[in-house]
C-alpha positions in Angstrom: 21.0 -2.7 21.9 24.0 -1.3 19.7 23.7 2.2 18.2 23.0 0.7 14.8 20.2 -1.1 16.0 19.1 1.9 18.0 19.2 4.0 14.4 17.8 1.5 12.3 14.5 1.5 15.3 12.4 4.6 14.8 10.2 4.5 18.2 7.4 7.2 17.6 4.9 7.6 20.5 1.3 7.0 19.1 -1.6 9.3 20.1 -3.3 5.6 21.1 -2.3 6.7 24.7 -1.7 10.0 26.1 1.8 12.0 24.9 3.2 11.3 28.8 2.2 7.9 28.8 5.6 6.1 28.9 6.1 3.5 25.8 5.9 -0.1 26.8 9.3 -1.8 26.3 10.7 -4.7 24.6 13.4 -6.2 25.9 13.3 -8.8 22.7 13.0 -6.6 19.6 16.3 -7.6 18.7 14.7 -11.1 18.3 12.2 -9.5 15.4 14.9 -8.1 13.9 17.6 -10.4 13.5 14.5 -12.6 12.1 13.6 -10.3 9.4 17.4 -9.2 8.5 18.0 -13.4 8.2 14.9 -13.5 5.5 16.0 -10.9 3.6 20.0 -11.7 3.6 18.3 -15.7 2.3 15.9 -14.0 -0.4 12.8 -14.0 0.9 12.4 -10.6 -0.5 14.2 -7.5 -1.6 13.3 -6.0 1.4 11.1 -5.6 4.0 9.4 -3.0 7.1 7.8 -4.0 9.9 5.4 -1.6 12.1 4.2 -2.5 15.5 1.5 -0.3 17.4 1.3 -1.9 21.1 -0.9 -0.4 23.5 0.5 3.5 22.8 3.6 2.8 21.5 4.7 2.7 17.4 7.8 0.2 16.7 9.5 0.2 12.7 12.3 -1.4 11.1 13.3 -1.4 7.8 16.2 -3.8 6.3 17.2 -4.7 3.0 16.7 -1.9 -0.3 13.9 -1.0 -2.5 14.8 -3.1 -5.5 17.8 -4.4 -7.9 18.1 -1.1 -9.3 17.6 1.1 -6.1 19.8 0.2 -2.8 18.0 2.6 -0.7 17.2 1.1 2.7 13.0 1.0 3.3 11.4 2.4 6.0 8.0 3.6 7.7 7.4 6.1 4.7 8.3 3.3 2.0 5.0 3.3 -0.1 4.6 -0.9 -1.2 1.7 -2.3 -2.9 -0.1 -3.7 -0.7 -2.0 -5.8 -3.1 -4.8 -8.0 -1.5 -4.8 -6.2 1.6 -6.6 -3.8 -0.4 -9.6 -6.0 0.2 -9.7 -5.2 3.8 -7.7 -1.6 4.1 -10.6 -0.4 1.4 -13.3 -2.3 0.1 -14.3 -4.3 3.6 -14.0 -1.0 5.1 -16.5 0.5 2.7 -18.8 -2.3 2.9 -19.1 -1.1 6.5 -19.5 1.6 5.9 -22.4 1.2 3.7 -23.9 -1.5 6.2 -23.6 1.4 8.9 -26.0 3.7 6.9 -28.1 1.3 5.5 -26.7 1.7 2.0 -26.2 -2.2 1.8 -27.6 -4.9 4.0 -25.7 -7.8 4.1 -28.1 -10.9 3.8 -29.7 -9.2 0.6 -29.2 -10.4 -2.9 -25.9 -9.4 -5.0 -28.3 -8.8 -8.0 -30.6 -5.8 -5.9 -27.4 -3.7 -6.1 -25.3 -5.4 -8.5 -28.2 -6.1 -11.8 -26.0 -7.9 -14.4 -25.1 -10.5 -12.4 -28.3 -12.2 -12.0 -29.4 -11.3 -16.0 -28.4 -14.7 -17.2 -32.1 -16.9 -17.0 -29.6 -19.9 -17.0 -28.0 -19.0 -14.1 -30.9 -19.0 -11.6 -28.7 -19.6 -8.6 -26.9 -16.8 -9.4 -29.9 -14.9 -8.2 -29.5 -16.3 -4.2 -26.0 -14.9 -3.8 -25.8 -12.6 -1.1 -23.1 -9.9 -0.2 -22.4 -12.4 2.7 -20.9 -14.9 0.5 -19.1 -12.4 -1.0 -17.4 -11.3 1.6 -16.4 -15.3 3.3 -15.3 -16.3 -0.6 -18.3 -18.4 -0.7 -20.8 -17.6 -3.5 -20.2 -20.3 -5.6 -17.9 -18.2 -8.3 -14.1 -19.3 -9.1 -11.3 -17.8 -7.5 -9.8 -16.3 -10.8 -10.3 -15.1 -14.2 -7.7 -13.8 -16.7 -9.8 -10.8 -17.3 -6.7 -8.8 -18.5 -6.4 -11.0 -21.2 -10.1 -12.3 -22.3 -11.1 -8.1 -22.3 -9.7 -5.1 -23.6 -11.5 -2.3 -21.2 -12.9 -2.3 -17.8 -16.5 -2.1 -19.0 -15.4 -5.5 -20.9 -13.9 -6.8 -17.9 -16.8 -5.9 -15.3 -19.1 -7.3 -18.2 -16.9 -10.6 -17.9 -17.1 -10.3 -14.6 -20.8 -10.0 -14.1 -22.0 -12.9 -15.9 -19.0 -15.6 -15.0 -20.6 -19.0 -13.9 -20.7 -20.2 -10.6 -18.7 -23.4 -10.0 -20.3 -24.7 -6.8 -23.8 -23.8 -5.1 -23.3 -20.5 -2.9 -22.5 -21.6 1.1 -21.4 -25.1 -0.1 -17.6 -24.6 -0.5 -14.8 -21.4 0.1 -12.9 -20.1 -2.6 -10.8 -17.5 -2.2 -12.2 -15.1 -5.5 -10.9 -11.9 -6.5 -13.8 -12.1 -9.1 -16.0 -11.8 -5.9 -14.6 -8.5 -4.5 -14.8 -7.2 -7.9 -18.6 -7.7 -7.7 -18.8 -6.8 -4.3 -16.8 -3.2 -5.6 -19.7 -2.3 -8.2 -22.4 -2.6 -5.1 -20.5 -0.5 -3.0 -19.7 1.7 -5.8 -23.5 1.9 -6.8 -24.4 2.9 -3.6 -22.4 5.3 -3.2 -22.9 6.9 -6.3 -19.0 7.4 -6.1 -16.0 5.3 -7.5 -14.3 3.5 -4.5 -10.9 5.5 -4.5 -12.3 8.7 -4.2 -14.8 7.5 -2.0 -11.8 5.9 0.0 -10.1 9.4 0.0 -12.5 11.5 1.2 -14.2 9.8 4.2 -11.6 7.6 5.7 -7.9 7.7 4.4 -7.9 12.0 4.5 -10.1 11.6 8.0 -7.6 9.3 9.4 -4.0 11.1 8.1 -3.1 8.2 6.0 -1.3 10.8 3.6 0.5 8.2 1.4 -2.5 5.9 1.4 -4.0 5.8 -2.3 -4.8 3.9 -5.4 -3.1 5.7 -8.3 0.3 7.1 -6.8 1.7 10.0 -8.4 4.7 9.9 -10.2 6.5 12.4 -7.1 6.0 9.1 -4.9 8.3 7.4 -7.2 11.5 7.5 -5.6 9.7 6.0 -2.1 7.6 3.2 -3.9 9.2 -0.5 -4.1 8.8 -2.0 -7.2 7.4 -5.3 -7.9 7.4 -7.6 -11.1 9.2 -7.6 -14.2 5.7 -8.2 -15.6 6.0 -10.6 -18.9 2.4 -9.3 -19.9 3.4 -5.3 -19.4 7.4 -6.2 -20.7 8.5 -3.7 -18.3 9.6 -3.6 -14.3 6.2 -2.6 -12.6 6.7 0.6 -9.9 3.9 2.8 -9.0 1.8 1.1 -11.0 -0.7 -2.0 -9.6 1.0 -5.2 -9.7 -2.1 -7.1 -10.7 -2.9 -7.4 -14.1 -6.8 -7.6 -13.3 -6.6 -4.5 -11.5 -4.4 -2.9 -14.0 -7.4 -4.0 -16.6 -9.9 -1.9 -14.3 -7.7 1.0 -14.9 -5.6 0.4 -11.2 -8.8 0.9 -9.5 -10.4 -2.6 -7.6 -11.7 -3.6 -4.7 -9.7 -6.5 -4.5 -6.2 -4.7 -5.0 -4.7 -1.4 -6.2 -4.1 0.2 -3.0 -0.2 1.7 -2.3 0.4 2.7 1.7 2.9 2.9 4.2 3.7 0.7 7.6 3.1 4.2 9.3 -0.2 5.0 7.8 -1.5 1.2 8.3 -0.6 1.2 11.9 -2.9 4.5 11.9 -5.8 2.5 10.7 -4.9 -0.4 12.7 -5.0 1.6 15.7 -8.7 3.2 14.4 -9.6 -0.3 13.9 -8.9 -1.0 18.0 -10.8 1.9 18.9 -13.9 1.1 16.8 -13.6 -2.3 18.3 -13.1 -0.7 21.8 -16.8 0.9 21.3 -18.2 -2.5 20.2 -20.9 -2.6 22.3 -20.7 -6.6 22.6 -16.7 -8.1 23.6 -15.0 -4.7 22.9 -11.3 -4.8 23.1 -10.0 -3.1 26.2 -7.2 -0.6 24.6 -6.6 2.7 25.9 -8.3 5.5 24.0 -7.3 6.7 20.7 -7.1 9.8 19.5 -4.9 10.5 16.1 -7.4 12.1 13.9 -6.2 15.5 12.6 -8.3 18.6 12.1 -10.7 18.0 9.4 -13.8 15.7 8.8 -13.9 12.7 11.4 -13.9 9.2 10.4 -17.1 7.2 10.5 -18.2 5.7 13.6 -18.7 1.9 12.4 -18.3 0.2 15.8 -21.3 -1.5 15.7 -20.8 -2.7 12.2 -17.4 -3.5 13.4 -18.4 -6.1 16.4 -20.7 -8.5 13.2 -17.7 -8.1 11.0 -14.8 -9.0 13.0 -17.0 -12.4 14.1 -16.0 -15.6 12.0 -19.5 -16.6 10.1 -18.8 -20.5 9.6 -20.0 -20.0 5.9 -19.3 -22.7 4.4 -19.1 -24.9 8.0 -15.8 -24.7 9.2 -14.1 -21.6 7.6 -12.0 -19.1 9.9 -13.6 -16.3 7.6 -15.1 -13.3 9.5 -16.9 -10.7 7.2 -13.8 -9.5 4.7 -11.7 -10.4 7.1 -9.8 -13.3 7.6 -9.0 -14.9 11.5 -6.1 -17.0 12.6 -6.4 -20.9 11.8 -5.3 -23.6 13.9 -2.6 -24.6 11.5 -0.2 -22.7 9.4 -1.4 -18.9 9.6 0.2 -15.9 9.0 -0.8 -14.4 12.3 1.7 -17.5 14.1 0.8 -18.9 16.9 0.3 -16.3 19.7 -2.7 -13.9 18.1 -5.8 -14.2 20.1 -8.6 -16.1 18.4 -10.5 -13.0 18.4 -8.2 -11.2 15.9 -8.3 -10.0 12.3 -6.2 -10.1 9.0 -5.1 -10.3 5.7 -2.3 -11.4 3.4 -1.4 -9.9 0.4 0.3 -11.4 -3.1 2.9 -8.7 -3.4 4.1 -9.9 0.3 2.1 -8.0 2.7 0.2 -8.4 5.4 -1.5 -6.7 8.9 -2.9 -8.5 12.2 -4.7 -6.8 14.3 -5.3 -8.3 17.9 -7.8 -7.1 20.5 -6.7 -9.1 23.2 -3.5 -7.2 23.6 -3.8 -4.1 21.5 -1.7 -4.9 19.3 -1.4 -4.5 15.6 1.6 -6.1 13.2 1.8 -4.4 9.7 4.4 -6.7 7.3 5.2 -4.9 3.7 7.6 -6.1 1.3 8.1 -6.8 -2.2 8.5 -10.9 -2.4 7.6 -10.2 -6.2 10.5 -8.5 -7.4 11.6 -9.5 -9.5 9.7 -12.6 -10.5 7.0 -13.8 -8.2 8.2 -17.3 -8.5 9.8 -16.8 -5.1 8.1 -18.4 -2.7 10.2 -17.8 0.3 8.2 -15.4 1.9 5.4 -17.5 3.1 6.5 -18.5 6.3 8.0 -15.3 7.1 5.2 -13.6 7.9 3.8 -16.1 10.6 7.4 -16.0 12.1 7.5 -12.3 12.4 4.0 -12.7 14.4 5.6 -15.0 17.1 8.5 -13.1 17.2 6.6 -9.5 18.0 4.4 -11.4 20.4 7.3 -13.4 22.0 9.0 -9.7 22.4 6.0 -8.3 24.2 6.7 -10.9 26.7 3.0 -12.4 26.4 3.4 -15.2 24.0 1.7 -17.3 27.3 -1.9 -15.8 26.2 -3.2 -18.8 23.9 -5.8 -18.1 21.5 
């Protein structure tokens, strides 16, 4: 490996293994790299990081800049948008948390935690959607709604929200809504008697050290945040600001996306992830022992949650969706075509994504800014699966099939 490789490669030992536990090697990172170097010198994106965590060891790299306007290379600390991953980083994660203490249970009716939905006597099937088909996109409601342009307020657009008409009967068909985790927010938030970013802050992102982890960055984040869209709605270049314009309606705070974070902070929870999963008490994953939590409250135990959430529910018949999360597919996923068939993910608009594999203890964290500075570029797609193979492929066990 050349010294400029060797600089560009920050190799931090994780605490998912003991401090004199040698870090595994891979002899192929070079193969990751020049992949991701190749999609951002054909503009796939501005520029990209990817994190690896691999049974105790962390693995960055960083090519590209921040923006048009900013040539500064990104790195681990480079705060992106993470955009729909916000679904699984922080509302999926407090829907678990909920489940855990009996706050929610997930076969019960949206309308016993969520009211408004079911107060339209014309809607009667309205009243049969469950917080399960919420959380495999298959309650029946579209996928999207300009809310940021039929409302003026959040309490307009949760209004809107609430009372949007089902296009299918729930469990019949899967549509990928954002409308849904919007709903599925309000539950978790009623709960809770707590709004979900403070909520988020206080009892798993603090817990865990995810320091840059947060919806609502502060302008001193600024100079490490990637921008995203020249937004024709806003008229100005988003940075530090949500990316969505339905999340911006909400005031930047959604359970489907408004989240900012780091590839070093979501490797963290990746690796908390593995040693929930580790405690399952039914097919744990067999990683070594994690311990990265710094002085301070601890975060929940939800490894019993974990083991029904992580399990793909067939809802509708024939969907790779697992509770929040989704699972690889036999064709054309992001996770490529190494990850065990037990493992987790999520993509999100703004180009990110994470996969997190039990098999091998392993979890991929992909952040970039595909959108800036138009989100009409669609090159990014298949880079994500391609990055997957390659990390896999470097580990030297792309022979484990799903």
């Amino acid at each position: 490996m050349t010294p400029r490789l060797l600089g560009l490669l920050a190799l931090a030992a994780s605490a998912c293994a003991a401090p004199s536990s040698p870090a595994p090697r891979l002899p192929q990172w070079r193969g990751v790299t020049a992949l991701l170097d190749s999609a951002i010198a054909a503009g796939a994106a501005p520029g990209a990081v990817v994190g690896v965590s691999y049974r105790g060891a962390h693995y960055y790299y960083g090519t590209g800049r921040l923006g048009l306007d900013d040539p500064t290379r990104p790195d681990s600390t480079t705060i992106y948008d993470l955009a729909s991953l916000t679904k699984v980083i922080g509302l999926t994660t407090a829907v678990m948390m909920a489940v855990s203490e009996g706050r929610l249970v997930i076969d019960s009716p949206v309308v016993q935690y969520v009211p408004a939905f079911g107060a339209d006597s014309t809607q009667p099937l309205r009243r049969t959607v469950t917080l399960r088909h919420l959380l495999t996109h298959s309650s029946g409601l579209p996928a999207f709604r300009l809310l940021y342009k039929e409302t003026a307020t959040r309490a307009e657009a949760l209004a809107l929200t609430d009372t949007t008409r089902l296009d299918t009967v729930p469990g019949a068909r899967y549509v990928y809504s954002d409308l849904g985790a919007i709903i599925l927010t309000q539950a978790v938030e009623a709960v809770n008697g707590e709004r979900i970013d403070s909520l988020l802050a206080r009892r798993v992102f603090g817990p865990l050290g995810m320091r840059d982890t947060r919806y609502l960055p502060p302008a001193d984040w600024l100079p490490r945040i990637a921008p995203t869209e020249n937004d024709p709605w806003r008229g100005r270049m988003i940075r530090g600001e949500v990316h969505d314009e339905n999340a911006s309606r909400l005031g930047g705070v959604s359970g489907h996306a408004g989240l900012f974070s780091t590839a070093t902070d979501l490797l963290h929870f990746s690796d908390w992830i593995l040693a929930q999963w580790s405690r399952a008490p039914e097919a744990p994953a067999t990683c070594p022992p994690i311990e990265n939590t710094p002085p301070g409250d601890a975060p929940p135990d939800l490894s019993r949650t974990l083991a029904r959430f992580v399990l793909r529910q067939n809802l509708p018949p024939g969907s790779d969706r697992a509770l929040g999360w989704d699972t690889p597919s036999a064709t054309g996923s992001s996770a490529g075509h190494f990850f065990s068939r037990r493992s987790i993910g999520h993509t999100g608009f703004t180009g990110t994504s994470i996969w997190i594999d039990p098999d091998r203890c392993l979890g991929v964290v992909l952040l970039s800014n595909r959108v800036h500075p138009t989100r009409e570029n669609a090159r990014w797609g298949p880079v994500r699966g391609l990055v997957a193979d390659r990390v896999v492929e470097a580990l030297g066990e792309a022979g484990l099939k799903r």
